[in-house]
KEBA-304893 format. One line per 8 residues: number of its first residue (from 1); their letters; for each residue x, y, z of N, C-alpha, C. Coordinates in Angstrom, 1 decimal. Example, Ala and Ser with C-alpha at 12.3 -4.5 7.8 and 13.67 -1.06 7.14 Angstrom:
BEGIN
1) as) 13.2,-5.7,7.8,12.3,-4.5,7.8,13.2,-3.3,7.8 | 12.8,-2.2,7.1,13.7,-1.1,7.1,12.9,0.0,7.9
This chain:
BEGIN
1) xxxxxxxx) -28.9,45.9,-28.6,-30.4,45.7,-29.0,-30.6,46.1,-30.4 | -31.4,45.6,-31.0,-31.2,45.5,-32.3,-32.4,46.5,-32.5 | -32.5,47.5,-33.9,-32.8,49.1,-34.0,-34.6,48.2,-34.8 | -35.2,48.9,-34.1,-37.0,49.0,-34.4,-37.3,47.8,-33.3 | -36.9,47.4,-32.5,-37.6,46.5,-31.5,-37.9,47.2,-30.9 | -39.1,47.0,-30.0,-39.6,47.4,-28.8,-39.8,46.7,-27.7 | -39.5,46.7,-26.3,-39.3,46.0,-25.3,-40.5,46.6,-24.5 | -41.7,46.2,-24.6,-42.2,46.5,-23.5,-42.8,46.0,-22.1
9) xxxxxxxx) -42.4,46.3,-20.9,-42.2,45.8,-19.6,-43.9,44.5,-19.6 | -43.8,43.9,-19.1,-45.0,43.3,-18.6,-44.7,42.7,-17.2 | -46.0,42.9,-16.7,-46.5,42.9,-15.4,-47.4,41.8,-15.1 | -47.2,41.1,-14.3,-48.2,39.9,-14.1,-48.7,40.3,-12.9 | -49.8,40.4,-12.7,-50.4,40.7,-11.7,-51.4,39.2,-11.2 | -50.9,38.7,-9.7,-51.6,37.3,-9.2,-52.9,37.9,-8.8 | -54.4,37.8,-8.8,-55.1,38.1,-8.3,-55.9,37.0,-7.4 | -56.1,36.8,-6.4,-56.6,35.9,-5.8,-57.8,36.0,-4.8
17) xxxxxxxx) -59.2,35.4,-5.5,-60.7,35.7,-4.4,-60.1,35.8,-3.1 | -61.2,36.7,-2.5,-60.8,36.3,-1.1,-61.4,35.2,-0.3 | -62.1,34.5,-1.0,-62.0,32.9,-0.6,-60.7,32.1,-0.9 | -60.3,32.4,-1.9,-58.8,31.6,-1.8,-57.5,32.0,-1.2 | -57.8,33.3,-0.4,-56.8,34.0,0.6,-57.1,33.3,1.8 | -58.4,32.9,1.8,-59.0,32.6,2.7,-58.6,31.0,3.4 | -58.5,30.2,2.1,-58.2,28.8,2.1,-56.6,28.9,2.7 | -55.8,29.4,2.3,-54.2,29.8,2.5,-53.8,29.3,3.8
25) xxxxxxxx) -54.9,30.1,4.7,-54.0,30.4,6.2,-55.6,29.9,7.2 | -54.8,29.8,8.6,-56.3,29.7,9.5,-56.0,30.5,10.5 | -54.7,31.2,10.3,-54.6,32.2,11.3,-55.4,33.6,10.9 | -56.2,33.3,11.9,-57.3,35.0,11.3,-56.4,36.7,11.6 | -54.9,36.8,12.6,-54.6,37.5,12.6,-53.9,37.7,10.9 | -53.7,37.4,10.2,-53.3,37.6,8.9,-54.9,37.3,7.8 | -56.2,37.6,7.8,-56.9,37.6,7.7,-57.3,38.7,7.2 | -58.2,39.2,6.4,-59.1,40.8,6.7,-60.8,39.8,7.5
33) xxxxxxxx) -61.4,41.0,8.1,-62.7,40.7,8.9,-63.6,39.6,8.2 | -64.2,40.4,6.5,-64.9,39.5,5.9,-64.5,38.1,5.9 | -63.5,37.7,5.3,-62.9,36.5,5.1,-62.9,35.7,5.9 | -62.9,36.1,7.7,-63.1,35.6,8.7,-64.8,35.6,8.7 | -65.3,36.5,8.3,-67.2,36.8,8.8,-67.2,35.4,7.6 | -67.4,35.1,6.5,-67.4,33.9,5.6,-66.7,32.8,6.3 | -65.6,32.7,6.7,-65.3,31.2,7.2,-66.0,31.2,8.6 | -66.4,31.2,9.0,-66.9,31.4,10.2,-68.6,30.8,9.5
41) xxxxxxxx) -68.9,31.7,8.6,-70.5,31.6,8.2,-70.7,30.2,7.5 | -69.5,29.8,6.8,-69.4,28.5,5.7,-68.8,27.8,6.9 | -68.5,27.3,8.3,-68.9,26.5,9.1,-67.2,26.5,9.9 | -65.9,27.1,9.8,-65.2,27.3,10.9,-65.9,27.9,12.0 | -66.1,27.0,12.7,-67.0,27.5,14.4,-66.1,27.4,15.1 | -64.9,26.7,15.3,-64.3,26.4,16.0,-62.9,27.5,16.1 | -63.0,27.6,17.1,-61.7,29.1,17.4,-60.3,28.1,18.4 | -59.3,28.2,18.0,-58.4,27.2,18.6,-56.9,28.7,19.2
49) xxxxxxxx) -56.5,28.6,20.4,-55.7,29.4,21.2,-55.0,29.2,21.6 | -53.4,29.6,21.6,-52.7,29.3,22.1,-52.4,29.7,22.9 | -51.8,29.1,24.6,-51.4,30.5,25.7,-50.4,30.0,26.1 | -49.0,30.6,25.9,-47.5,30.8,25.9,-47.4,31.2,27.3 | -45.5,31.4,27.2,-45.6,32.2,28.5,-44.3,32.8,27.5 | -43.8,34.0,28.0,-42.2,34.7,27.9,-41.3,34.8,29.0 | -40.5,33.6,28.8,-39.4,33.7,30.2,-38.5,32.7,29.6 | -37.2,32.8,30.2,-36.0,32.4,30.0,-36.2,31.1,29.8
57) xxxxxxxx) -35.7,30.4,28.9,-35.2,28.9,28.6,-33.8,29.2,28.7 | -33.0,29.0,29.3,-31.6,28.6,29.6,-30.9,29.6,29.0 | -29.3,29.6,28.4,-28.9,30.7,27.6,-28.6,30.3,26.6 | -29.1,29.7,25.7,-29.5,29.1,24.2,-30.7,29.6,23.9 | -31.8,29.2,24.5,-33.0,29.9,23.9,-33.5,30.9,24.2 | -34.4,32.0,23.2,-35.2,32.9,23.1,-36.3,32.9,24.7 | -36.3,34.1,24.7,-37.3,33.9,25.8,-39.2,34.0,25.4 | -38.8,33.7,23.8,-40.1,33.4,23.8,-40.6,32.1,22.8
65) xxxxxxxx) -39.6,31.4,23.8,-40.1,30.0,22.9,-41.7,29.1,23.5 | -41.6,29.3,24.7,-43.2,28.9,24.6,-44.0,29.4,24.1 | -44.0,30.8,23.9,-45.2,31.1,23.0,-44.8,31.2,21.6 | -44.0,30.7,21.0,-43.8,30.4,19.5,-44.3,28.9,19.4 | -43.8,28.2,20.6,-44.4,26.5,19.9,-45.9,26.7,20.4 | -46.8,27.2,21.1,-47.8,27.6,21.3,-48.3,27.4,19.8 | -47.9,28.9,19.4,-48.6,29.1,18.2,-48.5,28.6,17.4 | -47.3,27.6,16.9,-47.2,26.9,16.3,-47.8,25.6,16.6
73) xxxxxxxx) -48.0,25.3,17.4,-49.5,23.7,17.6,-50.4,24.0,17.4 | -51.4,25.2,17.9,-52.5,25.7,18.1,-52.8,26.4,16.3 | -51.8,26.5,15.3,-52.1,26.1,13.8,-51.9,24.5,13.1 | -51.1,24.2,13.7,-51.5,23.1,13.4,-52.4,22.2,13.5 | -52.9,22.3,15.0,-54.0,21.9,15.5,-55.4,22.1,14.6 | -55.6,23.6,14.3,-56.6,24.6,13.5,-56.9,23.3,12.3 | -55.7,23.4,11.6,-55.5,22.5,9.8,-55.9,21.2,10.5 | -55.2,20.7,11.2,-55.7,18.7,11.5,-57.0,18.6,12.1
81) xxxxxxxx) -57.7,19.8,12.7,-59.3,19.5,13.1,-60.3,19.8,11.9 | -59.9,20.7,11.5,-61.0,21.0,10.5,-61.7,22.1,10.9 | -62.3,22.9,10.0,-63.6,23.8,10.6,-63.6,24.5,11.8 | -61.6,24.9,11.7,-61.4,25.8,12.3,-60.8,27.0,12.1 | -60.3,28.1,12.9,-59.7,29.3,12.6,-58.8,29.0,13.4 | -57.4,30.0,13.7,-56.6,30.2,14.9,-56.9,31.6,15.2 | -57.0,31.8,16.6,-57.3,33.0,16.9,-55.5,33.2,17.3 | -55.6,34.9,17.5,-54.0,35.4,18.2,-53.6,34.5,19.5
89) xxxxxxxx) -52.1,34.2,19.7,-51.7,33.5,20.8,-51.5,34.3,21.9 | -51.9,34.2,23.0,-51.8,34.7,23.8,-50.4,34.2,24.8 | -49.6,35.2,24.6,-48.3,35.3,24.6,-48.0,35.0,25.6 | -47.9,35.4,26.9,-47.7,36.2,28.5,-48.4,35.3,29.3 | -47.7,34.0,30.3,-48.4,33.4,31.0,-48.1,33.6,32.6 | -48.0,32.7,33.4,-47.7,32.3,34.8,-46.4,31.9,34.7 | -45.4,32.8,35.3,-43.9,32.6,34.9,-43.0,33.2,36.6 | -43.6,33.0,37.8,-43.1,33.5,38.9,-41.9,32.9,39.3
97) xxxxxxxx) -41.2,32.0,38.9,-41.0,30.6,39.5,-39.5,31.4,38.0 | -39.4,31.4,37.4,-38.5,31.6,36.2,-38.2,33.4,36.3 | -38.7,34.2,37.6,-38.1,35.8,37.4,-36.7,36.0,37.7 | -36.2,35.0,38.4,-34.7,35.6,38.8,-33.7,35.4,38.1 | -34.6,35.5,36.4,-33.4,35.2,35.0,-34.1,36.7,34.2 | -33.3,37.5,34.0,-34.0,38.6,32.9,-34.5,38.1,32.0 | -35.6,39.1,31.9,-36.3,39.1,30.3,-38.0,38.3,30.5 | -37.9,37.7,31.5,-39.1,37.2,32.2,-40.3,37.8,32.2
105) xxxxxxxx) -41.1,37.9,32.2,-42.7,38.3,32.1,-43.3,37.2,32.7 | -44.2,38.3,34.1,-45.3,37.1,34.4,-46.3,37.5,34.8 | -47.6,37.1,34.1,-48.8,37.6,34.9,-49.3,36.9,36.2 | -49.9,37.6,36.8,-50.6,36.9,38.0,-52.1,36.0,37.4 | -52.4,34.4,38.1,-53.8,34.4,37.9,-54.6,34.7,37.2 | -55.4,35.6,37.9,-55.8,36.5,37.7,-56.1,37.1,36.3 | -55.1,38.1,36.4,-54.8,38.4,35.4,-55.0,37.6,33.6 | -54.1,36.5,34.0,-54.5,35.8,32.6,-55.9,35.3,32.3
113) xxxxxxxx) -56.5,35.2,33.7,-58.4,34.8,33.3,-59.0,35.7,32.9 | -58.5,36.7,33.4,-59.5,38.0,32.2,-59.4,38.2,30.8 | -57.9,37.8,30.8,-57.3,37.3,29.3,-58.5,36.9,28.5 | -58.3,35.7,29.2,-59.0,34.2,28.7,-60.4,34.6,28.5 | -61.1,35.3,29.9,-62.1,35.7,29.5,-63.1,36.7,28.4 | -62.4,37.6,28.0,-62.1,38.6,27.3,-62.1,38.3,25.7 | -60.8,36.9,25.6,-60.7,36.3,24.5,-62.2,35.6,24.0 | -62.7,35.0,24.9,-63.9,34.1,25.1,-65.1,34.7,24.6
121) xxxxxxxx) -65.3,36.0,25.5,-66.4,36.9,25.0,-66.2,37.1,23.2 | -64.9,37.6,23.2,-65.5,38.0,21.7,-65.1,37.0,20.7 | -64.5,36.0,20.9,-65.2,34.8,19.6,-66.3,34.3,19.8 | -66.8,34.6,21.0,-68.3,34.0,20.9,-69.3,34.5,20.3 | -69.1,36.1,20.5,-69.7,37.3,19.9,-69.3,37.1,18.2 | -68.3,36.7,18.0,-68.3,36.6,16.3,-68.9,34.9,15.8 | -69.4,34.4,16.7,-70.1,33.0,16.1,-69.2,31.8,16.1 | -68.4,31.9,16.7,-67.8,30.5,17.3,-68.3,29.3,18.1
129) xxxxxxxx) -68.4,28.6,18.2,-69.3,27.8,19.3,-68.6,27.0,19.4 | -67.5,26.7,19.2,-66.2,25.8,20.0,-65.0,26.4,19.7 | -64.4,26.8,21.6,-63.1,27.8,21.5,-62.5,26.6,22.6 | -61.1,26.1,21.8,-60.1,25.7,22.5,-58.9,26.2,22.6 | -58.5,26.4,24.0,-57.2,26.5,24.6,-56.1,25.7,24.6 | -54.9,26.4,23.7,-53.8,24.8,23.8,-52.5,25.3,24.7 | -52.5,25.3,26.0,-51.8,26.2,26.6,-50.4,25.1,26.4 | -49.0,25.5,26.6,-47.9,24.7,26.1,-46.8,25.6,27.3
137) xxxxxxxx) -47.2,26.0,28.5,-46.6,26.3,29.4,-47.2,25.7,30.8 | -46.5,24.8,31.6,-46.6,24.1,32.3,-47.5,25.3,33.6 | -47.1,25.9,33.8,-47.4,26.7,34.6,-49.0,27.5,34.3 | -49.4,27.4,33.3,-50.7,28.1,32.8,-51.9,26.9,32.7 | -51.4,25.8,33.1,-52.4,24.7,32.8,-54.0,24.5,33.9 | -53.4,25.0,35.3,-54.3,24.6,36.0,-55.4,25.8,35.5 | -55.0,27.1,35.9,-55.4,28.4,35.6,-56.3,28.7,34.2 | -55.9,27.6,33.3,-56.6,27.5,32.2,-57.9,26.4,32.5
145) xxxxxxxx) -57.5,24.9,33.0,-58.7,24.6,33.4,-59.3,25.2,34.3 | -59.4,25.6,35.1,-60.4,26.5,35.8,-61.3,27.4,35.0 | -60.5,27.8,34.1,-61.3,28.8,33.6,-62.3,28.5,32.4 | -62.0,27.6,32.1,-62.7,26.9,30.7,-63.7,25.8,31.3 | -63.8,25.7,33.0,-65.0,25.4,33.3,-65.6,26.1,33.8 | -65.5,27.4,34.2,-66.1,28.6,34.8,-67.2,29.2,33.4 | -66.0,28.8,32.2,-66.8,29.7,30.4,-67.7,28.5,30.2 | -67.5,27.6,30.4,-68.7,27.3,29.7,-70.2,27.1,30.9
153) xxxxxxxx) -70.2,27.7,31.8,-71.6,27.6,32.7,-71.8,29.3,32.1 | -70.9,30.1,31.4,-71.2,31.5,31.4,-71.4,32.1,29.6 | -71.5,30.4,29.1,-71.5,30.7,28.0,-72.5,29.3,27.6 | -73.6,28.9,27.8,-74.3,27.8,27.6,-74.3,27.8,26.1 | -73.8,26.6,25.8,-74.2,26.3,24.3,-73.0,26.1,23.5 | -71.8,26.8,24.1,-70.6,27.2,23.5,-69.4,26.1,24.4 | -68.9,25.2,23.3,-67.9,24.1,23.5,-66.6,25.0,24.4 | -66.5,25.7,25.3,-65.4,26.0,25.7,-64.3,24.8,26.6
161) xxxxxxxx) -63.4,24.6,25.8,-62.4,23.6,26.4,-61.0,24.0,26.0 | -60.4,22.9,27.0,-58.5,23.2,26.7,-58.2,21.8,26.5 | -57.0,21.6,26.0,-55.8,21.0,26.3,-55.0,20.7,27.7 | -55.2,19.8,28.5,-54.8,20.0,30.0,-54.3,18.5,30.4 | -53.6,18.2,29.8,-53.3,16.9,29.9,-51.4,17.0,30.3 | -51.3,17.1,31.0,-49.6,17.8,31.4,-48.7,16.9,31.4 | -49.0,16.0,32.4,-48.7,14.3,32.1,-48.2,13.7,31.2 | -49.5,13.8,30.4,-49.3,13.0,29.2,-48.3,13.7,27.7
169) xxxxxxxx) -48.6,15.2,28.2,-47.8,15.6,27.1,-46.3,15.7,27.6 | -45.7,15.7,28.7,-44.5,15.2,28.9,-44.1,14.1,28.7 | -44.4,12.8,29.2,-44.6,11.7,28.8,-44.5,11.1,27.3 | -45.5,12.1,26.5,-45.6,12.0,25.3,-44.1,12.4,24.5 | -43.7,13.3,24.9,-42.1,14.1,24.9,-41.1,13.6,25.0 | -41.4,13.0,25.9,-39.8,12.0,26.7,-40.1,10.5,25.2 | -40.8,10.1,25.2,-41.0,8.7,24.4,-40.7,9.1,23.0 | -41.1,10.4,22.6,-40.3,11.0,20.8,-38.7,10.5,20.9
177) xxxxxxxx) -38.8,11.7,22.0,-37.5,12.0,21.8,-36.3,10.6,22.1 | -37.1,9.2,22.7,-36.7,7.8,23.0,-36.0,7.4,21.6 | -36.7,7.5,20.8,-36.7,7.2,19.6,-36.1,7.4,18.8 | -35.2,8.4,19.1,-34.0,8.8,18.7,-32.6,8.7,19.6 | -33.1,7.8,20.6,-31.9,7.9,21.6,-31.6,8.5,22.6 | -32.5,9.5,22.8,-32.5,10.9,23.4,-32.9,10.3,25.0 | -32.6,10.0,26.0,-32.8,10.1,27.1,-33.6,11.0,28.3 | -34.8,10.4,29.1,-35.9,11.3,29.6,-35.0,12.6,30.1
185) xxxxxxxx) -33.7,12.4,30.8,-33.4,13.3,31.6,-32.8,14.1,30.8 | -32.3,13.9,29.1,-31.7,14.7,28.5,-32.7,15.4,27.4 | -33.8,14.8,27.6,-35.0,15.2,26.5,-35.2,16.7,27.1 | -35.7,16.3,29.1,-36.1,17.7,29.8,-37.1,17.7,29.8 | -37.8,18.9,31.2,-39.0,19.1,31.1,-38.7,21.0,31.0 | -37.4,21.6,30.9,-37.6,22.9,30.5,-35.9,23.2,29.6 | -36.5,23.6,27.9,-35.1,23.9,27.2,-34.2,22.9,27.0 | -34.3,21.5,27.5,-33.7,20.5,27.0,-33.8,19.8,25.3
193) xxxxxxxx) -33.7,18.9,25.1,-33.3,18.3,23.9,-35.0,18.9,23.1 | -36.3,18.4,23.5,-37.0,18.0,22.6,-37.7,19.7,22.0 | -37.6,20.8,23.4,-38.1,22.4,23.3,-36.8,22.7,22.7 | -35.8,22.1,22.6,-34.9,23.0,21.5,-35.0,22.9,20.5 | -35.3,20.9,19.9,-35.1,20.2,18.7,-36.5,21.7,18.1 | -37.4,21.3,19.0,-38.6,22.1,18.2,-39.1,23.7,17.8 | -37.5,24.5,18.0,-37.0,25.8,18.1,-36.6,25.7,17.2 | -35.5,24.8,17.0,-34.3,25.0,15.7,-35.0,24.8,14.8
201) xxxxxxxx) -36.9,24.2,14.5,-37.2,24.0,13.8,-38.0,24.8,13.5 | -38.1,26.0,14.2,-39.6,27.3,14.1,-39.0,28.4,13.7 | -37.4,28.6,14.6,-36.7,29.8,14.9,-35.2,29.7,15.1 | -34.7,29.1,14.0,-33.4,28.4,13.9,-31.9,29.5,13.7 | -32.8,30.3,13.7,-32.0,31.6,13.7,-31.6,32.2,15.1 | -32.4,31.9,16.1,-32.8,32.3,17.4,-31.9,31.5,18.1 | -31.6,29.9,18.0,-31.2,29.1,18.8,-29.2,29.2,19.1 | -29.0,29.6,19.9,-27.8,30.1,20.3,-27.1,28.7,20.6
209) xxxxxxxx) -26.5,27.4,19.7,-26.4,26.0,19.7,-24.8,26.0,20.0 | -23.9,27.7,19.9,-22.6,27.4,20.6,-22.7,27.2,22.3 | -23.8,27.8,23.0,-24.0,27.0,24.2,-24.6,26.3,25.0 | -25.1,25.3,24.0,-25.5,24.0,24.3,-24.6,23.3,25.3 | -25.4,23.1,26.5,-24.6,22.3,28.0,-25.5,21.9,28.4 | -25.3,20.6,29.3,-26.2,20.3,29.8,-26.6,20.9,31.1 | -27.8,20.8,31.9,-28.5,21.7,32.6,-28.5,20.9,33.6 | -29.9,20.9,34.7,-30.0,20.2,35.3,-30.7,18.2,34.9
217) xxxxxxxx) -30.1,17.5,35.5,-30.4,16.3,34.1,-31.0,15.2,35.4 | -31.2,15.4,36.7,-31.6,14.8,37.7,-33.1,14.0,37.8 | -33.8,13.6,38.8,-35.2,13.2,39.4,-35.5,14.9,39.1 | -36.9,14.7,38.5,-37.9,15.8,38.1,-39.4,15.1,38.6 | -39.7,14.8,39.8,-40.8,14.6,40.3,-41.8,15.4,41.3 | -42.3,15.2,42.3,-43.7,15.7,42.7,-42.4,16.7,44.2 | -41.3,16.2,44.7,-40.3,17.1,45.5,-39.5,18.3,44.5 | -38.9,17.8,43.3,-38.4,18.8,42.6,-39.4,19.6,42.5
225) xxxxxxxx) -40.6,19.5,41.8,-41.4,20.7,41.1,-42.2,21.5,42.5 | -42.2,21.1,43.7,-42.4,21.8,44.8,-41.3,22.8,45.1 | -40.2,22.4,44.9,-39.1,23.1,45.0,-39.1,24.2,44.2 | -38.9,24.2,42.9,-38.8,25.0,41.5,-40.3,26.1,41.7 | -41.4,25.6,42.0,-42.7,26.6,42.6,-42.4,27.0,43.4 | -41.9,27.0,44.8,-41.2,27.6,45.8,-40.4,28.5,46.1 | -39.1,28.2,45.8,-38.0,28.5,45.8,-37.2,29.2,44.2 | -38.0,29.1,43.3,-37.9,29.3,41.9,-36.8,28.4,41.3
233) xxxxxxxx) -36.4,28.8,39.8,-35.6,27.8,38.9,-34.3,27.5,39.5 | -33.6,28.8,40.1,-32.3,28.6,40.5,-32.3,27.4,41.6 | -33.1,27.6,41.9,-32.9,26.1,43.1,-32.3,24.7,42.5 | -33.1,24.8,41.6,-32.4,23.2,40.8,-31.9,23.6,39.3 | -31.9,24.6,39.0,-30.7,24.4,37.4,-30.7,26.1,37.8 | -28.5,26.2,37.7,-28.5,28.2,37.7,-28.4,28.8,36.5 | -28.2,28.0,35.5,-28.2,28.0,33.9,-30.1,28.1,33.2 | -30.5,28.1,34.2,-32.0,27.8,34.0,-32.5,26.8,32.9
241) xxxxxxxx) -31.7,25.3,33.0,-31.9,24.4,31.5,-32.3,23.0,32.5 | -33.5,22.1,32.3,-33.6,21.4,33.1,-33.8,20.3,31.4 | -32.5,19.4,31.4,-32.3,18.8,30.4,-30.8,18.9,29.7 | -30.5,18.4,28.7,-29.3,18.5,27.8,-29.8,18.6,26.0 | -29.4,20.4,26.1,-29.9,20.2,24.6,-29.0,19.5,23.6 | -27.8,19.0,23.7,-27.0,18.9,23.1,-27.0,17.7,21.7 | -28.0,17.1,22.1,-28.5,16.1,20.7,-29.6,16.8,20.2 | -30.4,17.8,20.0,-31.1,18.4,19.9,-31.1,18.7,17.6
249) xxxxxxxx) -31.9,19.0,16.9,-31.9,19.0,15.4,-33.3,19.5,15.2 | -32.9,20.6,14.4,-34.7,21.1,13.3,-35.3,19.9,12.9 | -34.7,18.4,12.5,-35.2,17.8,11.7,-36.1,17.3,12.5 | -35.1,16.4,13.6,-36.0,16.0,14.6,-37.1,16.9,15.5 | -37.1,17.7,15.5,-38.0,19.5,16.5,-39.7,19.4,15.5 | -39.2,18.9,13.7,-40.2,19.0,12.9,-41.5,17.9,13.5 | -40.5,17.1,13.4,-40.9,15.7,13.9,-41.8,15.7,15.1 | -41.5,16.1,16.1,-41.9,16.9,17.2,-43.4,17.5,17.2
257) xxxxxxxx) -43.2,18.4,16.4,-44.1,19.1,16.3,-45.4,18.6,16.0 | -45.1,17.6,14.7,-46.1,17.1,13.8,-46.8,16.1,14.8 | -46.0,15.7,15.3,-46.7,14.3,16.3,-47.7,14.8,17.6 | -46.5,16.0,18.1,-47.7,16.2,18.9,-48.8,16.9,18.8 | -48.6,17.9,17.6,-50.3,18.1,17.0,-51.4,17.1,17.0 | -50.8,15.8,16.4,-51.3,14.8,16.2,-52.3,14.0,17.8 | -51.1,14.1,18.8,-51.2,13.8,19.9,-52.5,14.8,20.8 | -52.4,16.5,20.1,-53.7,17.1,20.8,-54.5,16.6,20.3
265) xxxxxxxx) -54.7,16.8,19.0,-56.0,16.2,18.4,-56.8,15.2,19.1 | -56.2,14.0,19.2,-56.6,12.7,19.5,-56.8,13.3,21.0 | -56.4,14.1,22.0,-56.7,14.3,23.5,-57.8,15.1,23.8 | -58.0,16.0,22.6,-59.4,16.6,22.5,-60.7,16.2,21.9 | -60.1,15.5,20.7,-61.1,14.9,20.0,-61.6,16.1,19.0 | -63.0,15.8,18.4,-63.4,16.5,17.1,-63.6,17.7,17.3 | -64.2,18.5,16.5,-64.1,20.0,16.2,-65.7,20.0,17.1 | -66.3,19.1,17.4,-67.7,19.4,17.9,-68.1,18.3,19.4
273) xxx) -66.8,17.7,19.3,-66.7,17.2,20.6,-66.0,17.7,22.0 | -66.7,17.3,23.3,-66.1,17.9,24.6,-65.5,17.1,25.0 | -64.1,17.4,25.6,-63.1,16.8,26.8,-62.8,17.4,28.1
């Protein structure tokens, strides 16, 4: 260093309004209150929810991949409507049918409507007037429609709706994953190709891809899913994998993702319309 120079440190400090912390994110758990009391007052009315479940996907995946792609649609969802927030995902669904694999969690019913209800009370109380449900566990679907027509006779005025279209979003599932070659029975309706592609793409750290095998890869209709409700998962896959993750890719899981955000949108419609 050469003798009479001085070096002194500088510090850049980013400062950013909290309107433009604000713009960033629509997940209000990474939020402070204000920021939320302003988006809310400058016209996000709309509160959007995810409800997961935590239970075994096969022995490749995390046991909490339904409620990561939950929460991951249900922000997506937030950005592609508009004039919305994400509220917290509600993690923990209807999982009876999936206990005789550890790590399982399952509420009763019950239970999850108080959830739901609970959730409902207080975004309504903070000025929400349209709260959607984007449940992404097959098992929480009916439980959610019921309940989202029960809120809105208990909540006059207030858009309470879900996402309940089960059908279609399988359907919707199987025909992506066409598109790459991926086959209905190897796409899956649990931890096969298209819930993995869309893991490796959330939590690619998580995805355990040395044992990738195929699962159960059979007829998945109106006798299987009586059976699987019944008798639980082991009845028809003992690996707990109904599908073949084995063509499965982040690239394609992105892909996934984006589309079927795309696909809620258009099933729910606008930020001020009912389905």
């Amino acid at each position: 260093m050469k003798r009479g120079l001085r070096v002194v440190p500088v510090v850049l400090c980013l400062c950013f309004s909290p309107a433009v912390r604000a713009a960033e994110t629509v997940r209000m758990e990474r939020m402070n209150w204000p920021d939320i009391k302003k988006a809310i007052e400058s016209g996000c009315t709309t509160a959007v929810v995810g409800v997961g479940s935590i239970e075994q996907h096969g022995p490749h995946l995390p046991t909490m991949t339904d409620a990561r792609i939950s929460d991951a649609l249900a922000e997506l969802v937030a950005r592609k409507l508009g004039g919305a927030l994400q509220a917290r995902t509600i993690e923990t669904g209807l999982s009876d049918h999936h206990l005789a694999f550890s790590g399982t969690i399952s509420l009763k019913p019950e239970t999850l409507r108080l959830i739901l209800r609970d959730y409902t009370a207080s975004l309504v109380r903070h000025g929400f007037k349209r709260i959607l449900f984007i449940p992404m566990h097959g098992g929480n679907f009916e439980t959610v429609g019921r309940f989202a027509a029960e809120a809105r006779k208990a909540h006059p005025g207030i858009d309470v709706t879900a996402f309940l279209d089960l059908p279609g979003l399988t359907d919707f599932l199987s025909r992506l994953s066409a598109e790459y070659g991926v086959s209905k029975t190897e796409a899956g309706d649990h931890a096969g190709e298209n819930e993995t592609s869309m893991m490796m793409a959330l939590e690619g750290g998580l995805v355990a891809s040395e044992r990738f095998a195929p699962g159960y890869c059979g007829p998945f209709g109106g006798a299987e899913m009586r059976l699987l409700l019944e008798k639980g998962m082991p009845a028809l896959s003992a690996d707990g994998v109904l599908g073949d993750p084995r063509k499965a890719s982040a690239e394609k899981g992105r892909v996934y993702l984006e589309r079927l955000a795309d696909f809620i949108v258009a099933s729910v419609g606008g930020t001020s319309g009912r389905r």
